[in-house]
N, C-alpha and C positions, 0 to 999 in steps of 0.2 A: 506256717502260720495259717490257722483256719478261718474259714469266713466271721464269726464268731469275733473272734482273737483282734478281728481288723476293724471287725466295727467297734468295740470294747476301745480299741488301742485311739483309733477316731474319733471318740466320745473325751477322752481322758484331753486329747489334744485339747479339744475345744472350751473346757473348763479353767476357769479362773482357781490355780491350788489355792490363791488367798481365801478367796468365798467358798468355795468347795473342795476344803481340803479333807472332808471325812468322804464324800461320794469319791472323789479320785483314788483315797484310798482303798475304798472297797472297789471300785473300779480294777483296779493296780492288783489288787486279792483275787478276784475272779479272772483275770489273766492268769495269775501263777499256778490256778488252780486246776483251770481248766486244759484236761488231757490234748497232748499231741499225738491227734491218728499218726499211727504207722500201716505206711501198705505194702503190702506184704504181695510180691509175682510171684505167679504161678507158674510152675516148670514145663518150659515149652512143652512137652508132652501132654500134661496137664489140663493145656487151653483147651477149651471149648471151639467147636466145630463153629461156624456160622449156623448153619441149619439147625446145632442141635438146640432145642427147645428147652428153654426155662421156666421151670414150675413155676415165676412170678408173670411169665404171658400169658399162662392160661387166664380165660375169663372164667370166675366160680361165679356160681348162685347170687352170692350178695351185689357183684359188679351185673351181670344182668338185669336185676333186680332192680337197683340204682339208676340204669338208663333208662328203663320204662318210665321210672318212677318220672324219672326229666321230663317224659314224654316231648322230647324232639327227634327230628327226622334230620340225619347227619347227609349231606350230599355230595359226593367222591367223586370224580370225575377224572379218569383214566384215558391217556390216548390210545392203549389198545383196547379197553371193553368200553369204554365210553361213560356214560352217566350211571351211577350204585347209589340206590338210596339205601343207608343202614336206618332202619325204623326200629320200632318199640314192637309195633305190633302190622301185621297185613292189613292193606289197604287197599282198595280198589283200583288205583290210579295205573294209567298205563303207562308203567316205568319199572326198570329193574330192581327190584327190594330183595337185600338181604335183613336179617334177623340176628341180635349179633350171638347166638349159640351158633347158629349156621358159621359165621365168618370163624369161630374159634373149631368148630368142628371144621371146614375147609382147609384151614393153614394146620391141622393137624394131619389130615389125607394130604396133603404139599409134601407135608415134612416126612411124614411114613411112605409115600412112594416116590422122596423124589423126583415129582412131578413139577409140573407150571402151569399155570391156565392159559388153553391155548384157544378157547373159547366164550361164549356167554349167550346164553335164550333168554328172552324176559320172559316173568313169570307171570305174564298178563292173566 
């Protein structure tokens, strides 16, 4: 049963069939109606690596675009590099800033050499 399925089936509960017997019907209709995903595993061979990269992590153009648009400054604080500000755009301020083309270009050079970061320079 899908999320859907349970709220639908939750609504019907709570309806009086006396007063609402044409809404519970259609209620009761849009249950029957509505498909049951099937999921389907993939053949152990088949899975995916952790590392390997999913064309929906990439950051495109529009999602870039989008976060400038926010114009907020996101602030990440890591115990081994310590304080990353992801911004919109460079700012003067004396603190580490990435850029997020930079972070999607990064965890692409992670993932192509197998790497880690084993360091961090602010970009004062």
């Amino acid at each position: 049963m899908n999320i859907k399925e349970k709220i639908i089936r939750s609504k019907i509960e709570r309806l009086d069939p006396g007063k609402n017997a044409s809404l519970v019907e259609k209620l009761q209709n849009e249950v029957e109606r509505s498909p049951v995903p099937v999921e389907q595993e993939e053949a152990p061979d088949e899975k995916k690596k952790p590392s390997e990269r999913d064309d929906k992590e990439a950051l495109a153009a529009p999602d870039i675009g989008n976060f400038r648009d926010l114009d907020v400054e996101v602030h990440l604080r890591s115990r081994c590099l310590g304080d990353i500000w992801l911004v919109p755009q460079r700012t003067s301020a004396a603190r580490f800033e990435i850029l997020p083309e930079e972070l999607d270009f990064l965890s692409l050079i992670l993932e192509k050499f197998n790497a880690r970061i084993i360091g961090v320079d602010k970009n004062v």
